[in-house]
N, C-alpha and C positions, 0 to 999 in steps of 0.2 A: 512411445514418444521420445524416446531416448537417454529421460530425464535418470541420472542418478542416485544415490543415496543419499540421504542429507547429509550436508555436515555436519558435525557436532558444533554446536551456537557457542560452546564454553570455550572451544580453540578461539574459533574470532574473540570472544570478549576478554580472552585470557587480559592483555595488554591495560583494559579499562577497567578490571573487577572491580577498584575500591568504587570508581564511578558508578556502577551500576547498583551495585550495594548501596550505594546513598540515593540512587535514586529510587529503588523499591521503598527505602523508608520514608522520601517523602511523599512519595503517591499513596501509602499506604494511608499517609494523612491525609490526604486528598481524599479518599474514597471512604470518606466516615463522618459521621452527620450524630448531632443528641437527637435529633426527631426518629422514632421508631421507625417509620414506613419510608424513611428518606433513606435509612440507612441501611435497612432490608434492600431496598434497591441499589442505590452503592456497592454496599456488602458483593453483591450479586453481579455485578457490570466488572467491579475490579476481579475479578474469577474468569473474564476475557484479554488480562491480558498472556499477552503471547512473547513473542520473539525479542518488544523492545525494538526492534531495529533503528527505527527512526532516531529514538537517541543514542542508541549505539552510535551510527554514524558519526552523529553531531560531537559524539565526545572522542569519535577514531580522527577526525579532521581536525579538531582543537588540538589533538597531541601530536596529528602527523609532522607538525615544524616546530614541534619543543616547546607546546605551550603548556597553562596549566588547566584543568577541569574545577572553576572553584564553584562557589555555593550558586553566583550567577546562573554560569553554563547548566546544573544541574538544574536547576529551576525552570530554566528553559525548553532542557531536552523533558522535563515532564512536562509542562505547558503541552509540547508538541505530540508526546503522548497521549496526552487526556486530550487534547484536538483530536487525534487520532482513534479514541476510543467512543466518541462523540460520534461520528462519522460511521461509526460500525454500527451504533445502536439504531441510528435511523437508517442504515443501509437495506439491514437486518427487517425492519416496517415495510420499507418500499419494495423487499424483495419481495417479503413475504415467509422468509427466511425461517424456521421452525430450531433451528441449533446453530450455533456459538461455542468453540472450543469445549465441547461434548456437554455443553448446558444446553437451556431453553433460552432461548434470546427472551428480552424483555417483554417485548408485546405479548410472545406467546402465552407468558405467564401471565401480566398484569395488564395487558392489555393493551391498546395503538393510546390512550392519552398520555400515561404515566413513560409511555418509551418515546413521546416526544417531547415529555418535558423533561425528563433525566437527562437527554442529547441536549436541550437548551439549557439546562443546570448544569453541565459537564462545561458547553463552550464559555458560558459567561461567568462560572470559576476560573478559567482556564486564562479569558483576556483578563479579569482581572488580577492576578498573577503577574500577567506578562508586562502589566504598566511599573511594574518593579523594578524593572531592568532598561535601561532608557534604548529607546528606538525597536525595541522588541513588538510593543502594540503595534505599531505602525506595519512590519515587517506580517507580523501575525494574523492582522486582519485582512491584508492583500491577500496571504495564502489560504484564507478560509473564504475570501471571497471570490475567489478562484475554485475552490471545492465545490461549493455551490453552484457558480456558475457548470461546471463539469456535470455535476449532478440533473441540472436543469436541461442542458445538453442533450443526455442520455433518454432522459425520462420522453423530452419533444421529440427523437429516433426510434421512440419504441415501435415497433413493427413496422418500419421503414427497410424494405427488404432492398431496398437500393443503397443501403447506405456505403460509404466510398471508406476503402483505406484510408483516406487522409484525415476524412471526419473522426472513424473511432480513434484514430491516435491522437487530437483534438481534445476528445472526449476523456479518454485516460489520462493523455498530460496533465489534464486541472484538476481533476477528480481524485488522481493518487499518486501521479509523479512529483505534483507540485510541494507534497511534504515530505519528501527523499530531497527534494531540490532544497528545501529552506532550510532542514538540518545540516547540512553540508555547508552548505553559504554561511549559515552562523558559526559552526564547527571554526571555518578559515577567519571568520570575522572574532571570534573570543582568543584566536591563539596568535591577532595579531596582524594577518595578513593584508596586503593590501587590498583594495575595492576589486580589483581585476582579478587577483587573482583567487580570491573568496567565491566570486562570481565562477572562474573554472570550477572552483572546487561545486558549485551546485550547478554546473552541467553535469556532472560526477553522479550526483546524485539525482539529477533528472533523468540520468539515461538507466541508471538502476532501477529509477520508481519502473521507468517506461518495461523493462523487462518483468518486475517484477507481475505487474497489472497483465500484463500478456501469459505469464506463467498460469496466474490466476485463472485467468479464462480459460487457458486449456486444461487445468484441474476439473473444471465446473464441466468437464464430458469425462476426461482420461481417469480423474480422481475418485479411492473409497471414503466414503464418507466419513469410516471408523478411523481413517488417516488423515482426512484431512481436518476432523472435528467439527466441522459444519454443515449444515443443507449446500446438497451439491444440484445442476439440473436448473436452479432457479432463471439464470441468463433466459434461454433459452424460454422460459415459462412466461416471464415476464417480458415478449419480444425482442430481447437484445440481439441485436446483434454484434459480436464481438469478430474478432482475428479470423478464428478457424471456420467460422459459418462464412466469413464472408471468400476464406480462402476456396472454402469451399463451392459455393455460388459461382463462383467465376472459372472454376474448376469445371465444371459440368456442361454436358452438353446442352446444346438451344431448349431443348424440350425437356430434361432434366431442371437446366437454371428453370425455365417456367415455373417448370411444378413448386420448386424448393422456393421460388419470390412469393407465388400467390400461399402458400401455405406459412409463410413469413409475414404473411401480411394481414392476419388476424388472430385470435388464441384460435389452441388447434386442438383437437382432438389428441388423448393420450396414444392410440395406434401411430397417429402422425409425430408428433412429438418422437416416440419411440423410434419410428424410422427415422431421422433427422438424424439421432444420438449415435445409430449405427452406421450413415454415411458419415459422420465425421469421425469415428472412430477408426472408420477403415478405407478411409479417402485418403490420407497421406496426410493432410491439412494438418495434424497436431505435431508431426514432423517438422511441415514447413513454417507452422506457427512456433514452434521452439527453436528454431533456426531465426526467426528473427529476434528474439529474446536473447540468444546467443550473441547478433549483433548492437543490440542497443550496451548491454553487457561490454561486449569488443571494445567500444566506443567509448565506455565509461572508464576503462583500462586505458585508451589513448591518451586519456585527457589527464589521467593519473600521471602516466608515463611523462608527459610534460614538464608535468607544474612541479615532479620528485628530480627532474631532470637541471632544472633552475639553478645556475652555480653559488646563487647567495641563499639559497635555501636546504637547513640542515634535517633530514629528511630522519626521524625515528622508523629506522628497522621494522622491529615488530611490532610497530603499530601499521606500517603500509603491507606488510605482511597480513594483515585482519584485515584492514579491508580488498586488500585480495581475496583473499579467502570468504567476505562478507558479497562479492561478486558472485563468487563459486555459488554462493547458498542462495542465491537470486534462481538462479537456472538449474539448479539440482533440485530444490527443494519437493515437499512431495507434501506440506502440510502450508 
């Protein structure tokens, strides 16, 4: 697929360490309860988190123009975390998903009640939080209402073997670009910026979620499991159709696409499943699927390029340097 090595996460974060340091301690509180079984659960969900990104961003754009990261911004870039973490746990249900950064996802352990009510215990800690910081709720519940609606989306396309380029990129936008987009918007918005150009800054981060979600999907064929730390395969399981099936489908021939639409078009047998997995592996499709990831990436770099370009704007070094580099790890990455 062409995809690289990952970066090292600690170069990008070099710039924001004290930031992220106080953010692990206050999720750390976040994720702990006196109730024994609440907190066995807890205990277990924050053991998912991963990379941070989201608030990484939001604290790389708060410092890109000389602002400062105070208790607010961190509050918020974990709000958007724990929204984020929220989102995995019922992901993880509706996949059907068996593993979680080399754990058992919730349901497998405790079952489908207790992993939808942890997910509704995660969000409505999370808005309430976010009414601490003014204008935050407001901002917050757009972009969760947007995830759902993404979600809703996908779930109505399941084995819809016509579905269109424009649809799945529809679907991804609300589903997982839209909180790359809102960290970034508030990033420009805590360090000061103006409305328009806060708003660049979360095209920045919409065109990152958009890669990121596309990398995703071609993990879920290209990626080991033991690398990528979760159930890989499920897309597919669960009828989705994402990038590389679809690139694929329109790749093939008349009698080819036939076969590949009707066998899209119902659960399928493991034989078939299995041939599926090895036309896209060796159709080109993860190529030309990381070639568009490449460009939504490009794009996020344009828009960078811009707003660093601005003559009344005094642009921090190596903080624009990380999120360059926080680009790089969209399209490299391998986990």
């Amino acid at each position: 697929m062409g995809i690289k090595a990952p970066l090292d996460l600690d170069a990008i974060y070099r710039p924001i360490e004290a930031e992220m340091e106080r953010l692990d301690e206050f999720l750390r509180g976040e994720f702990q309860a006196t109730e024994p079984f609440l907190h066995e659960i807890l205990d277990h969900v924050a053991g998912f988190g991963g990379k941070r990104l989201r608030p990484a961003l939001l604290f790389l754009c708060a410092r890109l123009v000389g602002g400062e990261v105070d208790e607010e911004s961190v509050r918020i870039g974990g709000v958007i975390e724990m929204v984020h973490t929220a989102t995995l746990v019922h992901d993880d249900l509706l996949d059907g998903a068996a593993m979680r950064r080399r754990m058992d996802t919730v349901h497998e352990r405790w079952g489908e009640r207790p992993s939808i009510l942890i997910g509704d215990f995660i969000y409505s800690r999370a808005f309430q939080l976010s009414t601490s910081v003014p204008g935050m709720a407001e901002a917050l519940s757009e972009a969760t209402n947007k995830i759902c609606a993404g979600e809703l989306l996908q779930i109505g396309s399941r084995f819809k073997s016509d579905l269109s380029e424009e649809a799945y990129f529809e679907i991804i936008e609300k589903k997982t670009a839209v909180l790359h987009s809102l960290a970034c918007e508030l990033g420009g918005v805590f360090s000061g910026l103006d409305a328009a150009r806060s708003r660049a800054l979360g095209g920045v981060g919409m065109d990152l979620g958009m890669a990121f979600q596309v990398v995703d999907d071609c993990l879920d064929y290209a990626g080991e499991e033991n690398v990528v730390g979760k159930s890989l395969g499920t897309d597919l399981r669960q009828g989705k159709l994402t990038l590389p099936l679809i690139y694929l489908r329109d790749s093939l021939d008349e009698a080819d696409s036939r076969w590949l639409q009707t066998a899209l078009s119902a659960p399928m047998e493991e034989a078939v499943e299995t041939r599926i997995h090895e036309m896209v592996r060796n159709g080109g499709v993860l190529v030309r699927s990381f070639e568009r990831a490449q460009a939504f990436v490009q794009s996020a770099r344009d828009t960078l390029d811009g707003i660093c370009a601005l003559d009344d704007v005094e642009v921090c070094g190596p903080v624009r340097q990380s999120l360059e580099l926080a680009a790089e790890f969209v399209i490299s990455r391998e986990l």
